[in-house]
C-alpha positions, 0 to 999 in steps of 0.5 A: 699560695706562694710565701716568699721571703727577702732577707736583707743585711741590717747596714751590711758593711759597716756591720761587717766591720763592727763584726771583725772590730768589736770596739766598733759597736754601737758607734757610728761607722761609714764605710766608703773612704777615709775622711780625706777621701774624694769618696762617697759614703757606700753604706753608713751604721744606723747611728751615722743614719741618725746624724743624716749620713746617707748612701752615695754622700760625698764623705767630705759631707758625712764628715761634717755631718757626723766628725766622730764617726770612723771612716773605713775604704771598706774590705770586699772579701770579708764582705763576699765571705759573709754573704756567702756564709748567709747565703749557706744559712739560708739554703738550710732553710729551703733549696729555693734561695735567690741572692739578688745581692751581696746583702739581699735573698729571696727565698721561697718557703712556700713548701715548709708549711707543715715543718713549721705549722706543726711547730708552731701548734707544739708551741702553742698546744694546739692540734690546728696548724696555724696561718702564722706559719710564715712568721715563724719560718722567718723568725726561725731563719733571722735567729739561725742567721744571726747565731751562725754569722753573728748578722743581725738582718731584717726579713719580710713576708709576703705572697711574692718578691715585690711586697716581700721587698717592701715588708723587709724595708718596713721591718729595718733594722732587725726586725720581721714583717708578714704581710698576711694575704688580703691585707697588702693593700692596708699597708701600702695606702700609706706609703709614699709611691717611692717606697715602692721598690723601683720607683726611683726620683724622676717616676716620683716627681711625674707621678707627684705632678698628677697629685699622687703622692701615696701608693694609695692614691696611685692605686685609684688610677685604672690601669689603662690612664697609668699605661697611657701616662707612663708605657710599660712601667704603668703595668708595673705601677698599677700592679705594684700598687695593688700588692701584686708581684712575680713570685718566681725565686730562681735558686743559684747557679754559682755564676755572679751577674757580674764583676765589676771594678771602680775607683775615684780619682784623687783629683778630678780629671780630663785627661783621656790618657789617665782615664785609659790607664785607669780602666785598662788596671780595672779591667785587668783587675776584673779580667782576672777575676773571670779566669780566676772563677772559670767565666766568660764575659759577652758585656763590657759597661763604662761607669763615668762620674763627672765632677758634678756627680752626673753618672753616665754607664754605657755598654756594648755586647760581643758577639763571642764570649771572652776572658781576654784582656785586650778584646774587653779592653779595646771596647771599653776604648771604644765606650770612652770615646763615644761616653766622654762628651762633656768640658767637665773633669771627671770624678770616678771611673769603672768597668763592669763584665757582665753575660758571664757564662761558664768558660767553653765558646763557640769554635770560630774556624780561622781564628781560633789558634789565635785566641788559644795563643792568647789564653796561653799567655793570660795563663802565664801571666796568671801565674806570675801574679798568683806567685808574686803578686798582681802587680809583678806585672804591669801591662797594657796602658796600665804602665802609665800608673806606674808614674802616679801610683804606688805600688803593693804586692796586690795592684796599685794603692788607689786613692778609693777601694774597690767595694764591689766584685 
């Protein structure tokens, strides 16, 4: 029987910051813009939590709802550093370890029963191995995590990803849920259908107009009413009801699932002239990180925010492979053109890499002298920017900044920092 675990980062940002300023502790702190940003909140500790502030909350309402707060734009690398220094611990534990996001990993101990069974039988003074096991090894990994990266975290453990997911939601903060076989069912009759892991609003208020509100109720459903009602996610929605999910942890690669870049406008806009120069700096921005981390990129997605918080994402997918600035950059043109469609400003903008391979493509026959021409100049322009800074040189439509933005050695001072890779 598979025993999966999901690691989860208790507040994982502001828990960072409390980390790196010890003064912080036990005071609300909201990482996702200072207090006169036109932000939204990333992630709150759970004193703000308690006041009402929640993820993607404009600040201007988490100010209001907790003033005493700290309000911090948030430090990526400190960030990536700590997941990284988690995802570490964890590989001592098992060499099954998924990390599924900066705060989360899904690890597969299923392996470690006489480890931990005969431990557990020491402990106790018994001969017999017990079925308390799995409790055991997430004990053991949450306080091995905590003494080697100072990260409180909450684990869940179940027999596979989806019910692991739901114990670790249970288990906030810090604490550690096994959900023992047999008894998945008990624990999410319950729950509300939105507790299971991608049931997002729209799913929730359709299921609601058929009177299920709870996981149990939607457990009464057959599966054949469920596919019929809603596709291919019925399968889903009768399986997860019913505790059962994939069990597969898929260990790491070392390749990101993708390199993404956002900001939010100082002020809302329709201009498309500011809106290009913007993501031509983000995409540079992105483009370097992929030749930085030896990557190629196939998908290229759009991220618009209008100033009534509709998002709209869309994508296009290459046929090669790339690291270039200009080939990325003229689809993301193209995504602007066809996304932007609405007489309302917008708020934030951004560009994410995504199908990231390992650098090395197909050989195209007549075109591939230019493309090495061009890899020797984002060579060079590399250089020149590991040496003296990313914004020794501007480039592409990006120049148009230089009128509206400051500039560090690093890039442009932007009104949001960037939280995401």
């Amino acid at each position: 029987m598979a025993v999966i675990l999901l690691v989860d980062i208790d507040a994982f940002f502001p828990q960072a910051e409390q980390l790196k300023r010890p003064e912080l502790l036990g005071r609300p702190v909201i990482v996702g813009g200072r207090v006169t940003d036109r932000s939204v909140v990333a992630s709150a500790s759970y004193e703000a939590r308690a006041r009402g502030v929640r993820t993607a909350m404009p600040i201007a309402q988490a100010a209001r709802l907790c003033p005493e707060a700290t309000f911090l734009q948030g430090d990526f690398r400190l960030y990536a550093e700590l997941s990284e220094a988690m995802y570490t611990v964890c590989l001592r534990h098992t060499p099954l370890v998924e990390m599924v996001s900066l705060d989360e990993a899904f690890l597969d101990v299923s392996g470690c029963e006489r480890h931990y069974g005969r431990a557990f039988s020491r402990s106790v003074g018994t001969r017999t191995p017990s079925a308390a096991w799995p409790l055991v090894a997430a004990s053991d990994l949450q306080r091995d995590i905590f003494h080697r990266t100072g990260l409180r975290v909450s684990i869940g453990v179940a027999g596979n990803r989806m019910m692991a997911k739901v114990a670790s939601e249970l288990a906030k903060p810090s604490g550690v849920l096994h959900v023992r076989p047999g008894h998945e069912a008990t624990l999410l009759a319950p729950l509300g259908v939105r507790q299971l892991p991608g049931v997002g609003p729209k799913t929730s208020a359709r299921l609601e107009r058929y009177n299920l509100q709870t996981v149990g109720q939607l457990a009464t459903m057959s599966a054949d009413v469920l596919a019929e009602s809603f596709g291919a996610a019925g399968d889903y929605l009768y399986e997860a009801s019913h505790g059962r999910g994939a069990t597969a942890v898929v260990p790491q690669e070392g390749l990101p699932k993708s390199i993404s870049r956002e900001t939010t406008f100082g002020q809302d806009t329709c201009d498309r002239g500011k809106m290009s120069a913007m993501l031509s700096y983000l995409l540079q921005r992105a483009c370097r990180q992929l030749r930085d981390d030896d990557l190629l990129a196939a998908t290229v997605s759009l991220k618009l925010r209008y100033a009534d918080f509709q998002t709209v994402t869309r994508s296009r997918t290459l046929p090669n492979p790339t690291d270039h600035d200009d080939q990325l950059y003229e689809v993301l043109t193209g995504l602007l053109n066809r996304t932007y469609t609405r007489r309302v400003g917008v708020r934030l903008v951004g560009v994410a890499l995504s199908n990231l391979a390992t650098a090395g493509r197909q050989m195209l026959l007549f075109s591939e002298a230019a493309y090495e021409r061009r890899s020797r100049l984002y060579s060079s322009v590399d250089a020149v920017r590991h040496k003296f800074g990313f914004s020794s040189l501007v480039t592409s439509q990006a120049v148009d900044l230089l009128a509206t933005h400051e500039r560090t050695r690093n890039g442009f001072r932007l009104p949001v920092a960037c939280l995401s890779r």
